[in-house]
FIZARO-337992 format. One record per residue: residue in one letter; x, y, z of N, C-alpha, C in turn. Coordinates in steps of 0.02 Angstrom, whole numbers. Last residue first. Layout:
N
[A [X Y Z] [X Y Z] [X Y Z]],
...
end
This chain:
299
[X [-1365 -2017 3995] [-1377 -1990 3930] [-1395 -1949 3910]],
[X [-1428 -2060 4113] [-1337 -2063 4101] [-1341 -2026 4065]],
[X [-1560 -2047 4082] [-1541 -2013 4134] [-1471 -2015 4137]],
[X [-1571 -2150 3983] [-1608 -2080 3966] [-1561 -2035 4012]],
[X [-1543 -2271 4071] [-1507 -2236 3999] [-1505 -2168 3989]],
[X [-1655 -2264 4152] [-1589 -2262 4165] [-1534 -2250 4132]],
[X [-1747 -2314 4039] [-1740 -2243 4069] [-1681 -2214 4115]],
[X [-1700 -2435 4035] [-1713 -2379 3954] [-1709 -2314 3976]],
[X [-1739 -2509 4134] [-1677 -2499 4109] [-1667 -2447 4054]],
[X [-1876 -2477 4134] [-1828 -2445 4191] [-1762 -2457 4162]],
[X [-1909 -2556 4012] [-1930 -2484 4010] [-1891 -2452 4078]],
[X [-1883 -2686 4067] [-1827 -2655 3988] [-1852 -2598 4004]],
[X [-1969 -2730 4168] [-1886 -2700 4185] [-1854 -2680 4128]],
[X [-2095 -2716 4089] [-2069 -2630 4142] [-1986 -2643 4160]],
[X [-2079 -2822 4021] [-2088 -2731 3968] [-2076 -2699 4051]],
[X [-1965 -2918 4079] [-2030 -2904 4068] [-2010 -2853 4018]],
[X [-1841 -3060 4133] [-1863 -3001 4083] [-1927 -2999 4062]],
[X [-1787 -3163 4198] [-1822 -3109 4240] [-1873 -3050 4184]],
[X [-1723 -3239 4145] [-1792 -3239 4156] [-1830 -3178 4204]],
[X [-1619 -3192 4005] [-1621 -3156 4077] [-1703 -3166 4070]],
[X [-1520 -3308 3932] [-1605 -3260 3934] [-1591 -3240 3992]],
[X [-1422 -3384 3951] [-1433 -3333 3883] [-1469 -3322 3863]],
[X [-1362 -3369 4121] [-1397 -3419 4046] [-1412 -3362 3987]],
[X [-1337 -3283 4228] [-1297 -3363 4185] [-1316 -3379 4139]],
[X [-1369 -3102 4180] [-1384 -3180 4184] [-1337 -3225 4176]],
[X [-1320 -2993 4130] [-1320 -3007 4206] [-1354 -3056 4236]],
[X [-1344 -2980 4010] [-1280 -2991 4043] [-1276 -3007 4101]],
[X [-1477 -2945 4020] [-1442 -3000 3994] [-1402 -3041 4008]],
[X [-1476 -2808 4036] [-1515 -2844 4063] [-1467 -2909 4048]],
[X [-1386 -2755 3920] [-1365 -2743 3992] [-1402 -2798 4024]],
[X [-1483 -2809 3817] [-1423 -2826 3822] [-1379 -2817 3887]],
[X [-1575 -2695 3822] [-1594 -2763 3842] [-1532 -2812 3834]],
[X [-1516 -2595 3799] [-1543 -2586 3874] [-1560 -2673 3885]],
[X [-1463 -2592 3683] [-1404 -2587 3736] [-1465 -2598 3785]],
[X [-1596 -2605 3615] [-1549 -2651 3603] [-1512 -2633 3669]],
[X [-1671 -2464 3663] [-1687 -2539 3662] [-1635 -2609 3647]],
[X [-1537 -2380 3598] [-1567 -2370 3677] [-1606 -2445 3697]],
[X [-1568 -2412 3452] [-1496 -2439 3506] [-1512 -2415 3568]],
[X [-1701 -2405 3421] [-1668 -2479 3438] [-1613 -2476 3463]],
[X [-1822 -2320 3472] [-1758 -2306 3475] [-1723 -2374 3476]],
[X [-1991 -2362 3417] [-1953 -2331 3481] [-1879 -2321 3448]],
[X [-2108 -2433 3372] [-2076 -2368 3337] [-2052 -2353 3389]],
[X [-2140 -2561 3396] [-2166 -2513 3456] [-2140 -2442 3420]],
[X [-2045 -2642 3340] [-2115 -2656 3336] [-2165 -2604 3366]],
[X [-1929 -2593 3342] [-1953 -2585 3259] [-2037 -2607 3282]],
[X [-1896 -2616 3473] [-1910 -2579 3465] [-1962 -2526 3393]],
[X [-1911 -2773 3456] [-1942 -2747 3479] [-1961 -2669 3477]],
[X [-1792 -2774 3396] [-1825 -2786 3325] [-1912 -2747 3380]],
[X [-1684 -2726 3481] [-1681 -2686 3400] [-1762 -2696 3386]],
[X [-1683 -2813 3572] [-1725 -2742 3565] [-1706 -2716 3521]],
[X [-1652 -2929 3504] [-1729 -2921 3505] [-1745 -2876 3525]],
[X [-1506 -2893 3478] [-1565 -2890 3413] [-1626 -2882 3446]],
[X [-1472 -2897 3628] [-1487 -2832 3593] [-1512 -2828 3519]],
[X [-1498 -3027 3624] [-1529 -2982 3678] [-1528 -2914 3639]],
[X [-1392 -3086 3546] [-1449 -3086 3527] [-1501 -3045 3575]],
[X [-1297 -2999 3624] [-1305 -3002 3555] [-1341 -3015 3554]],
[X [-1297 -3098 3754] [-1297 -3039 3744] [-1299 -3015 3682]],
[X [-1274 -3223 3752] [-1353 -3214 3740] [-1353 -3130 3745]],
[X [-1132 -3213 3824] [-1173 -3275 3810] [-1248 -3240 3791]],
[X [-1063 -3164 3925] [-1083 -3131 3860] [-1144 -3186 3841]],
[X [-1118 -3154 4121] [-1060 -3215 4058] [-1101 -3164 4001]],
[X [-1099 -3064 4206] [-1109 -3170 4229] [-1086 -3176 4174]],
[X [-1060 -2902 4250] [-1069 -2947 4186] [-1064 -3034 4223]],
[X [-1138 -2757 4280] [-1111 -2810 4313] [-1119 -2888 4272]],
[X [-1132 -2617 4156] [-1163 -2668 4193] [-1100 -2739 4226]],
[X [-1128 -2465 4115] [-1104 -2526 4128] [-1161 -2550 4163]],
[X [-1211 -2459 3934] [-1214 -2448 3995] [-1185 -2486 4051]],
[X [-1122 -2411 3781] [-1136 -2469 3830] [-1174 -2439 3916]],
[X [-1153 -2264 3683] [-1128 -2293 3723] [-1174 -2358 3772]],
[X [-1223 -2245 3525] [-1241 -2273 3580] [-1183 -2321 3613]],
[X [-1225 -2187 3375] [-1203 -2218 3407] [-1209 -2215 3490]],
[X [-1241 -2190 3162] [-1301 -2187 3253] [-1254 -2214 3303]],
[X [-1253 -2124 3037] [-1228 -2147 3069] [-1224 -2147 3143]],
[X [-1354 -2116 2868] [-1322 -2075 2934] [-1287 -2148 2990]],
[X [-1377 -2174 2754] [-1325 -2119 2784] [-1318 -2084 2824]],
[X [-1492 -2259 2809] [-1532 -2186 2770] [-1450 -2145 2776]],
[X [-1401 -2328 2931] [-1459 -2334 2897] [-1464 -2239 2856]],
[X [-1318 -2379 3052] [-1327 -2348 2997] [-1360 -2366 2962]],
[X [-1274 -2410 3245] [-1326 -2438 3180] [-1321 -2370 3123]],
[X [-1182 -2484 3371] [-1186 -2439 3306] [-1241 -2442 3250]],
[X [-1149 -2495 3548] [-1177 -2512 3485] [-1187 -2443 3416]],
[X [-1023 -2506 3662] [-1090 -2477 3651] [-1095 -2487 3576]],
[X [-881 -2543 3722] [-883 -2466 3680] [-972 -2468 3651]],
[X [-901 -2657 3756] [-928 -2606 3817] [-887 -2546 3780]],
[X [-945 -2732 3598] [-922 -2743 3669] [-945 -2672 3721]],
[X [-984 -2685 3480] [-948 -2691 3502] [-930 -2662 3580]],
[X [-1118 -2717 3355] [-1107 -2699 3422] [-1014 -2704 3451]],
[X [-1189 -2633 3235] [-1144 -2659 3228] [-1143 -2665 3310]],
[X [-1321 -2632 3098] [-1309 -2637 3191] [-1252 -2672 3197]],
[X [-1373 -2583 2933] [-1306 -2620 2989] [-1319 -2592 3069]],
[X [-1499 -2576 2829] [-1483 -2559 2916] [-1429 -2590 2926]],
[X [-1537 -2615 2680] [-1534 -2545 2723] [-1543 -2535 2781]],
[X [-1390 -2687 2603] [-1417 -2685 2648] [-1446 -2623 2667]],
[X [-1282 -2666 2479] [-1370 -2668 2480] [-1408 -2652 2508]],
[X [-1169 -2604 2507] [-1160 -2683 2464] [-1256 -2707 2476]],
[X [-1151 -2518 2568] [-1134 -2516 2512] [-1157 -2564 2461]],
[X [-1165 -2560 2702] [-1216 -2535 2690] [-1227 -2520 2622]],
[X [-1024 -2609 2715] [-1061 -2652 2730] [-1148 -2626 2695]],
[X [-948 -2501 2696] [-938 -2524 2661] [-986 -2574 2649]],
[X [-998 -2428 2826] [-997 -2392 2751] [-998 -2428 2694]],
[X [-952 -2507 2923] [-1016 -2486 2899] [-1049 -2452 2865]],
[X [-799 -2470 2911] [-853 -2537 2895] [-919 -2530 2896]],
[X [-819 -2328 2923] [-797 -2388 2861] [-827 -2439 2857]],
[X [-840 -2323 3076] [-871 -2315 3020] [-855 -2339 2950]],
[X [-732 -2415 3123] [-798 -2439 3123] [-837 -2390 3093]],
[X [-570 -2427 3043] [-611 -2395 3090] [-701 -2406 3061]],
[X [-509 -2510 2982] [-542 -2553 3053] [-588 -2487 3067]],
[X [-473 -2505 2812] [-471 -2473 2875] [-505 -2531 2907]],
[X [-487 -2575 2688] [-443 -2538 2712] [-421 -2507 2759]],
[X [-547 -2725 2647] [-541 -2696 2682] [-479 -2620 2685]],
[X [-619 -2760 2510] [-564 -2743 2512] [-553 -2699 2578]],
[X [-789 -2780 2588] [-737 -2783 2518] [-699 -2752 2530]],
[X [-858 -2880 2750] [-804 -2795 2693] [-770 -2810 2635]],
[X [-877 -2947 2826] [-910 -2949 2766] [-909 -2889 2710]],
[X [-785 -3001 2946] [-776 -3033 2883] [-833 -3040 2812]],
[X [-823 -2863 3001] [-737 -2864 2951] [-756 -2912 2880]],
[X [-923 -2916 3073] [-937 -2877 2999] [-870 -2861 2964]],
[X [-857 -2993 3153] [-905 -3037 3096] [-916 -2980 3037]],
[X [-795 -2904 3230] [-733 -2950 3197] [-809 -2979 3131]],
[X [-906 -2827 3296] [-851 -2792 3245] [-801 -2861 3191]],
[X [-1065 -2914 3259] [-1016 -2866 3332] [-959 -2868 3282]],
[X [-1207 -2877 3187] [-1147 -2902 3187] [-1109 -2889 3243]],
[X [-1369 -2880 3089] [-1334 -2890 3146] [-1273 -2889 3163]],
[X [-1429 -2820 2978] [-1396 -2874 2977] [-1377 -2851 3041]],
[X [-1615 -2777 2865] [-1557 -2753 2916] [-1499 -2836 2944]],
[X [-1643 -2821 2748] [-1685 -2752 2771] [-1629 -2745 2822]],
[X [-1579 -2917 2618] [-1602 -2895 2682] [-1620 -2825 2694]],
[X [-1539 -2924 2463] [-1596 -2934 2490] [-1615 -2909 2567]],
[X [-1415 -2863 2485] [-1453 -2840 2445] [-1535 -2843 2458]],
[X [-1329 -2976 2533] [-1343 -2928 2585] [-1416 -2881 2557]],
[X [-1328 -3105 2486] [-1375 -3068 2481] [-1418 -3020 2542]],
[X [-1182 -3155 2474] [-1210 -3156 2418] [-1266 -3092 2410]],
[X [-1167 -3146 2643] [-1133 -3097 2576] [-1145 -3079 2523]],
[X [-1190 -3224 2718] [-1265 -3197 2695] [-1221 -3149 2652]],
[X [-1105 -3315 2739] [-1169 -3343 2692] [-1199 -3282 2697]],
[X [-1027 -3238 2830] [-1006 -3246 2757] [-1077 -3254 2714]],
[X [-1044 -3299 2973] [-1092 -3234 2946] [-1071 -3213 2855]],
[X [-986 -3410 3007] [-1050 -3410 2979] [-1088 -3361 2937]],
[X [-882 -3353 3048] [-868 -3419 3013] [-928 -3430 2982]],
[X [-895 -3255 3146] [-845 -3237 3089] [-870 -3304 3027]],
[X [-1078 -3287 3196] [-997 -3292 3213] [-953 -3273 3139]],
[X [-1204 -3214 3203] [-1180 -3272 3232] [-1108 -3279 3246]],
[X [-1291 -3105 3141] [-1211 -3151 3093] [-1210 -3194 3126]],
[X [-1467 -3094 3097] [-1414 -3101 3131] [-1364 -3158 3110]],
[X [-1572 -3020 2978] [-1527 -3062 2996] [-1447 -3045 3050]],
[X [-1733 -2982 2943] [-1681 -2948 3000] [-1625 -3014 2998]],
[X [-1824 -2926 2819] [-1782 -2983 2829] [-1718 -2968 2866]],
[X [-2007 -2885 2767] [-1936 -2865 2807] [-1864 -2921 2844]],
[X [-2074 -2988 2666] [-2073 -2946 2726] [-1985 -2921 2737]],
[X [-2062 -3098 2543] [-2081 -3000 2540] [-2057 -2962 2593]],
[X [-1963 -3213 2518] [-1977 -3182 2555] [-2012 -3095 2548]],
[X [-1872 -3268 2393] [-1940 -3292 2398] [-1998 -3236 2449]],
[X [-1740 -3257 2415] [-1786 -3255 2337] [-1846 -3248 2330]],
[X [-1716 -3281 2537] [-1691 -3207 2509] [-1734 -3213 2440]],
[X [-1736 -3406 2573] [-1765 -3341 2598] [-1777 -3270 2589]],
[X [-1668 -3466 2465] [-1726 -3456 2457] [-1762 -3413 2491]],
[X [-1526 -3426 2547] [-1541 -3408 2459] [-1627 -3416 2460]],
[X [-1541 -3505 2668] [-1541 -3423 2648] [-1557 -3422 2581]],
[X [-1555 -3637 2613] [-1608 -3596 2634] [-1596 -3534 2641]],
[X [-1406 -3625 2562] [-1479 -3643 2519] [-1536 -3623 2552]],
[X [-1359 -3631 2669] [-1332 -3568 2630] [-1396 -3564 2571]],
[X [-1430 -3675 2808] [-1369 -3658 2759] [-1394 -3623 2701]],
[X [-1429 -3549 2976] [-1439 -3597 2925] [-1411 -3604 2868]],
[X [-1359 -3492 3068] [-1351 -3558 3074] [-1379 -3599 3006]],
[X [-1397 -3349 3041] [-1335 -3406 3002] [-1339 -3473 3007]],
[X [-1554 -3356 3071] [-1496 -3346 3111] [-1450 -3376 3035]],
[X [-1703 -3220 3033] [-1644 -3275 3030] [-1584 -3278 3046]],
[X [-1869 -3132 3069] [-1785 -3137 3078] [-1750 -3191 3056]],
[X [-1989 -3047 2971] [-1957 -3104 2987] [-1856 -3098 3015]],
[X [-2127 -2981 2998] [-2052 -2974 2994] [-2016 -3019 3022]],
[X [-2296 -3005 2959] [-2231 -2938 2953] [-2175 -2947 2949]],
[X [-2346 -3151 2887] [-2307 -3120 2922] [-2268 -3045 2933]],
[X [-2370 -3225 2807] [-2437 -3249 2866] [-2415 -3179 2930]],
[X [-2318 -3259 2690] [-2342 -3195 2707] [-2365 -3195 2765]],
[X [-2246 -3377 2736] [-2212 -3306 2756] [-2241 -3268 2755]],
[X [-2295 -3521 2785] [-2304 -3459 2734] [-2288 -3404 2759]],
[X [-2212 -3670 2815] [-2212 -3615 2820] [-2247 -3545 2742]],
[X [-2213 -3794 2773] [-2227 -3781 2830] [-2242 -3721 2835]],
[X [-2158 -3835 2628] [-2233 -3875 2664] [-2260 -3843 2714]],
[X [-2055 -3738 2627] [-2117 -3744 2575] [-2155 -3771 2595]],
[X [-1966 -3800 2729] [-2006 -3718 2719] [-2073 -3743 2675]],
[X [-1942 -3912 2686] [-1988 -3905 2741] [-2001 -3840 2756]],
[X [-1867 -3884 2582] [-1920 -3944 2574] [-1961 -3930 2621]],
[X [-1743 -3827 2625] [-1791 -3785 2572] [-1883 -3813 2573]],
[X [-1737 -3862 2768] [-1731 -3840 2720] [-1775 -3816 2688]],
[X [-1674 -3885 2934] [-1731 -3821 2904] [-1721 -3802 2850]],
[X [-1559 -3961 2919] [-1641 -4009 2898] [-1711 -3958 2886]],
[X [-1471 -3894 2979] [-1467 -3902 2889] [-1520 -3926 2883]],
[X [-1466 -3916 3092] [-1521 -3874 3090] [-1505 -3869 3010]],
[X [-1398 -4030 3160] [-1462 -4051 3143] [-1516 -4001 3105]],
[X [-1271 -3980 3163] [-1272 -4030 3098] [-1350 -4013 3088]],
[X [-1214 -3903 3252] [-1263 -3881 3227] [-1279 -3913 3187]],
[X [-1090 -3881 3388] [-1113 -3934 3340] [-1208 -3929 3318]],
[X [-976 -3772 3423] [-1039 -3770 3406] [-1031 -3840 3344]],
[X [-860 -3665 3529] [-870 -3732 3480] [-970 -3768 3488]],
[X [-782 -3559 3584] [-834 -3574 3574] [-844 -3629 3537]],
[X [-664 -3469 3711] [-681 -3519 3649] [-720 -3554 3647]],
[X [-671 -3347 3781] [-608 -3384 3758] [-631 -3419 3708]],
[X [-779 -3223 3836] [-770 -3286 3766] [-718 -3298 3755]],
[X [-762 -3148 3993] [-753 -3154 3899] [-748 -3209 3879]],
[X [-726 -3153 4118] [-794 -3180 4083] [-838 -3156 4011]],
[X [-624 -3150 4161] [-666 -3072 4138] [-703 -3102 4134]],
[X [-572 -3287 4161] [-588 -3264 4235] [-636 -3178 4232]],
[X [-657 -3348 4001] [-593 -3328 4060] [-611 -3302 4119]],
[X [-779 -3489 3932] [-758 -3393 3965] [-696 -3408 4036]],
[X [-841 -3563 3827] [-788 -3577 3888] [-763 -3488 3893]],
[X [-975 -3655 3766] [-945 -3614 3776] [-878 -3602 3832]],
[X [-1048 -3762 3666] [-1019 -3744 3696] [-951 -3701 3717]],
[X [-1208 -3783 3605] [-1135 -3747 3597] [-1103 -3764 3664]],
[X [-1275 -3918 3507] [-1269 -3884 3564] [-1206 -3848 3563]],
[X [-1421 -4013 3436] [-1379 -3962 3431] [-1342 -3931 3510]],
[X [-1471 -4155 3471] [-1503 -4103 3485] [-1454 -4076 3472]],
[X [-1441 -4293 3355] [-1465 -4283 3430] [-1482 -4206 3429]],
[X [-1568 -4332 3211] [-1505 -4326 3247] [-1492 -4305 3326]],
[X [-1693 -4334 3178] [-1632 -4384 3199] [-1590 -4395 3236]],
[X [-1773 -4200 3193] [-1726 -4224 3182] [-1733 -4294 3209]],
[X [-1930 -4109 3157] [-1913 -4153 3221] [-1852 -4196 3164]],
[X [-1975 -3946 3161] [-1929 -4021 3110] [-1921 -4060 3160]],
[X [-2100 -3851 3206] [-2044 -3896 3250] [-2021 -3949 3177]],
[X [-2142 -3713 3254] [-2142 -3735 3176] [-2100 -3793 3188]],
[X [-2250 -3656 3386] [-2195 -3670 3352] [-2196 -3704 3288]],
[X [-2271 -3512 3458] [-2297 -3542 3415] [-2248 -3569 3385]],
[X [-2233 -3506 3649] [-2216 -3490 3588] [-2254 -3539 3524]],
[X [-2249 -3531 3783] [-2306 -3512 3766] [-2310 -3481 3678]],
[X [-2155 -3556 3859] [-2136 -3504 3858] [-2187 -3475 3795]],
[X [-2182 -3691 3854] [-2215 -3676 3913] [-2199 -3602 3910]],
[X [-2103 -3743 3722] [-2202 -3762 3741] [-2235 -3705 3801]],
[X [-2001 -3744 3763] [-2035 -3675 3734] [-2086 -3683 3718]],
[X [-1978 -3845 3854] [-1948 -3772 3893] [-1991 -3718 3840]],
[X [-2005 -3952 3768] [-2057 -3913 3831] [-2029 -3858 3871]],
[X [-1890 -3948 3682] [-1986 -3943 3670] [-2031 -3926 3715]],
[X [-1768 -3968 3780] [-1797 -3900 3737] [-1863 -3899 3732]],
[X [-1838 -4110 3818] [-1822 -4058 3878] [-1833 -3973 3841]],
[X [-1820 -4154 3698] [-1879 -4172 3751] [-1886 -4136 3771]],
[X [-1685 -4141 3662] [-1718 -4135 3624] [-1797 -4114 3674]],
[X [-1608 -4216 3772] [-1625 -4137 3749] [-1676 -4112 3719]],
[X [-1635 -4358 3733] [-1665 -4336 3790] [-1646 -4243 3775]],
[X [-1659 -4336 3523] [-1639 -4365 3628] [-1667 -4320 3656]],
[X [-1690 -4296 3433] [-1727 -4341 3443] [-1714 -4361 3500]],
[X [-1690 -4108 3399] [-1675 -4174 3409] [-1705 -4223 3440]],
[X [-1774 -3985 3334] [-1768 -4041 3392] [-1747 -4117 3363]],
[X [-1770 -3860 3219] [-1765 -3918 3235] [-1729 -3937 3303]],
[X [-1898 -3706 3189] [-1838 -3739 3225] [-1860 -3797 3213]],
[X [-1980 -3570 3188] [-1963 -3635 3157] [-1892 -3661 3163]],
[X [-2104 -3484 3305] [-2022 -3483 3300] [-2025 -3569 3258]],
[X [-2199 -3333 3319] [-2184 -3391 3291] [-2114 -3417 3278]],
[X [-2240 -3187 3430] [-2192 -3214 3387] [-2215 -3294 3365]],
[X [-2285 -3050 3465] [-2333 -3108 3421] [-2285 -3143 3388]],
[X [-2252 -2994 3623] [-2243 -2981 3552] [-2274 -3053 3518]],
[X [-2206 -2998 3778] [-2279 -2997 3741] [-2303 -2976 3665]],
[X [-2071 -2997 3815] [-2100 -2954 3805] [-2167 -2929 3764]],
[X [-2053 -3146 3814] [-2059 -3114 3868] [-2085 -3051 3873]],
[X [-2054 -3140 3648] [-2097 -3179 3686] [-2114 -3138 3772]],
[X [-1933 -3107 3650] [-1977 -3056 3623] [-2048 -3084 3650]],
[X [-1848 -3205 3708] [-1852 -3139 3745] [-1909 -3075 3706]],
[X [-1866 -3314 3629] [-1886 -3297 3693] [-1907 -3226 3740]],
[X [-1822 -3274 3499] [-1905 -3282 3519] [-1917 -3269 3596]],
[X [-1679 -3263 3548] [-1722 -3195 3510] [-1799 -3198 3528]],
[X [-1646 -3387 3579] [-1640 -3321 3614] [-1685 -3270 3603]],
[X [-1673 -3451 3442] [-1709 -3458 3517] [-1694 -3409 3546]],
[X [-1580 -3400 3358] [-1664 -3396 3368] [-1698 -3405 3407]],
[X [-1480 -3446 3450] [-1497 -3392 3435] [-1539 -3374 3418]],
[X [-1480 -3550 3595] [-1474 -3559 3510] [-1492 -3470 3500]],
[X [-1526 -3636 3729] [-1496 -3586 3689] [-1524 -3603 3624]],
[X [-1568 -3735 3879] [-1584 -3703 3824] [-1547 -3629 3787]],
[X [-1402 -3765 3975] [-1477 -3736 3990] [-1493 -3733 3899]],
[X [-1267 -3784 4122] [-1305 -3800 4037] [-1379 -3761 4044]],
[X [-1125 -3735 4179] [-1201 -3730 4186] [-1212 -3712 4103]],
[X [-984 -3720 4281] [-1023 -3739 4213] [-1098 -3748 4224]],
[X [-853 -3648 4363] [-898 -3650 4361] [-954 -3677 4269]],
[X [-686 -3700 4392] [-720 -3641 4387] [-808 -3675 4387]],
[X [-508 -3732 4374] [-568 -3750 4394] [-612 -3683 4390]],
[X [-454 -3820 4218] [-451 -3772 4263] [-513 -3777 4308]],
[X [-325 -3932 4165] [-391 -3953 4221] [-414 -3867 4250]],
[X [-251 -3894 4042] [-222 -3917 4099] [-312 -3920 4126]],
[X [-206 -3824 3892] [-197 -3881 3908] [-196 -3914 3978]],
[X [-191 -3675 3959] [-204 -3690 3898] [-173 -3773 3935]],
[X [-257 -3586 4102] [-210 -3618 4100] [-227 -3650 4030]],
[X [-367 -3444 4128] [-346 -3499 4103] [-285 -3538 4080]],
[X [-353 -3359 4281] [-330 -3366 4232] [-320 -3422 4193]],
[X [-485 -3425 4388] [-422 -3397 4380] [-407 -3396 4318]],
[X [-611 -3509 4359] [-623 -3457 4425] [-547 -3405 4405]],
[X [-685 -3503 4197] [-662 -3473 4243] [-640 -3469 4307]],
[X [-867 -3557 4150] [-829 -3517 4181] [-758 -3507 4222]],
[X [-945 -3620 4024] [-883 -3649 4080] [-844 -3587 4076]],
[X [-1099 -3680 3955] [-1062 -3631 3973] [-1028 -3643 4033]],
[X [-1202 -3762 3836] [-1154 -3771 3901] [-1086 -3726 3899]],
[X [-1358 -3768 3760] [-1292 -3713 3791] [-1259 -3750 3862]],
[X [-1432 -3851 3650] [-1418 -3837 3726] [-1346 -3816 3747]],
[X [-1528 -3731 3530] [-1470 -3808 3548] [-1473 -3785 3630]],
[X [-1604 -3672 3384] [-1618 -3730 3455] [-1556 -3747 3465]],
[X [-1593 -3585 3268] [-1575 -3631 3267] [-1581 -3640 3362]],
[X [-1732 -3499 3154] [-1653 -3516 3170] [-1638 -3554 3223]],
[X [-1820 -3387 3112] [-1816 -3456 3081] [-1751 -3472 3092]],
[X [-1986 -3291 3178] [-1909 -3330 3171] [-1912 -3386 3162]],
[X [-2088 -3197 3127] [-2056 -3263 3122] [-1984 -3256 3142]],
[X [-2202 -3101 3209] [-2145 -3092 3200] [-2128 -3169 3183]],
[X [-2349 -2971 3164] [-2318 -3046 3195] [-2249 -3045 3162]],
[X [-2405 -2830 3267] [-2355 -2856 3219] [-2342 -2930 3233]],
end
């Protein structure tokens, strides 16, 4: 199976914590930058797991910029590169002493340049089984992705603030990604929180797969009316950071191998978690298959 992704590069700077965050004051704790973005995440780690991926992304023109290009030159990925202007995209992140997401802030200007203009010159979709996309992009290249695209169209939400754009054309996708607050913000007339609903309501509106994740209550996917659920496995958590997209790429891995995507999703997401950065390099096919089975055996 070849796989596209089409979403967004930046450099992740993540700030840990040591005590309870103090609001407005010097806390002390721990930071560490590195390659991110959510398409990136995804390629990488499907990459690690010897899958036929292609990834279209923009690089910035600074010193990041440089540094990303050869972090996924060497992770041996086929790339589709916009080379920006602008400087290099980057999040940053800030986690409490749990090493939960207090607050995230993301400067993504440069990846609006994966437009319509440079699909069409660069990219042929049929070339392809199944394509993923992040929010990060705008709202015009979704729309053409969704108009234009045959294959299978896996989209991940990203955040409450982003995951809206794909509302218009849930219809079009094959499956959507979400952890609980992003798929709230894609419910008509909400009436309930409880998480089947929302994925009643969400599956209503076109889509045929919701994966919903939430936190260490374990992941949800509906599809064909039925309703699938999979407890978290614990794990010893470094930071969330790349967890979500860890568990799309064993969703999508698993869609590649006909296996079980929430056993593949939660197993490569545990893995994950238990990285600083938002790849776990350590990740092969035998440590996701011992983690999978360690599942099997809680389970």
């Amino acid at each position: 199976m070849k796989i596209l992704i089409v979403g967004g590069t930046n450099i992740d700077i993540n700030a840990v914590s040591k005590n309870k965050i103090i609001p407005f004051d010097s806390n002390i704790g721990s930071v560490e930058t590195s390659i991110g973005g959510v398409g990136k995440n995804i390629v990488e780690n499907l990459s690690r797991l010897n899958l036929d991926v292609s990834f279209a992304t923009v690089i910035g023109s600074d010193y990041y910029g440089k540094i990303a290009e050869e972090y996924l030159k060497e992770l041996g990925i086929k790339l589709i590169v916009k080379r920006s202007k602008l400087n290099m995209p980057k999040y940053l992140a800030i986690f409490n002493n749990n090493k939960d997401l207090e607050l995230g802030i993301n400067d993504m200007k440069a990846i609006d340049e994966l437009d319509i203009d440079f699909m069409k010159e660069n990219i042929n979709f049929g070339n392809y089984d199944l394509l993923v996309i992040d929010s990060n992009l705008s709202k015009d290249a979704i729309k053409y992705i969704c108009d234009n695209v045959k294959i299978p169209i896996y989209a991940e939400a990203i955040s409450v603030n982003k995951v809206t754009k794909f509302k218009d054309f849930l219809n079009k996708l094959t499956a959507i990604k979400c952890n609980k607050m992003e798929a709230i913000a894609l419910v008509d007339n909400l009436e309930s929180n409880a998480i089947e609903d929302i994925l009643i309501n969400i599956k209503n509106q076109g889509v045929k797969e919701v994966y919903l994740t939430d936190g260490s209550r374990g992941s949800y996917l509906m599809k064909e009316n039925k309703i699938y659920h999979l407890p978290a496995l614990k794990t010893d958590v470094l930071t969330t950071t790349g967890a979500g997209d860890a568990f799309y790429s064993g969703v999508i891995y698993a869609k590649a191998k006909g296996l079980d995507e929430l056993k593949y999703g939660n197993a490569l997401a545990s893995i994950t978690l238990q990285a600083k950065e938002s790849n776990n390099k350590k990740l092969n096919i035998n440590l996701l298959e011992s983690v999978v089975k360690k599942y099997e055996n809680r389970h």
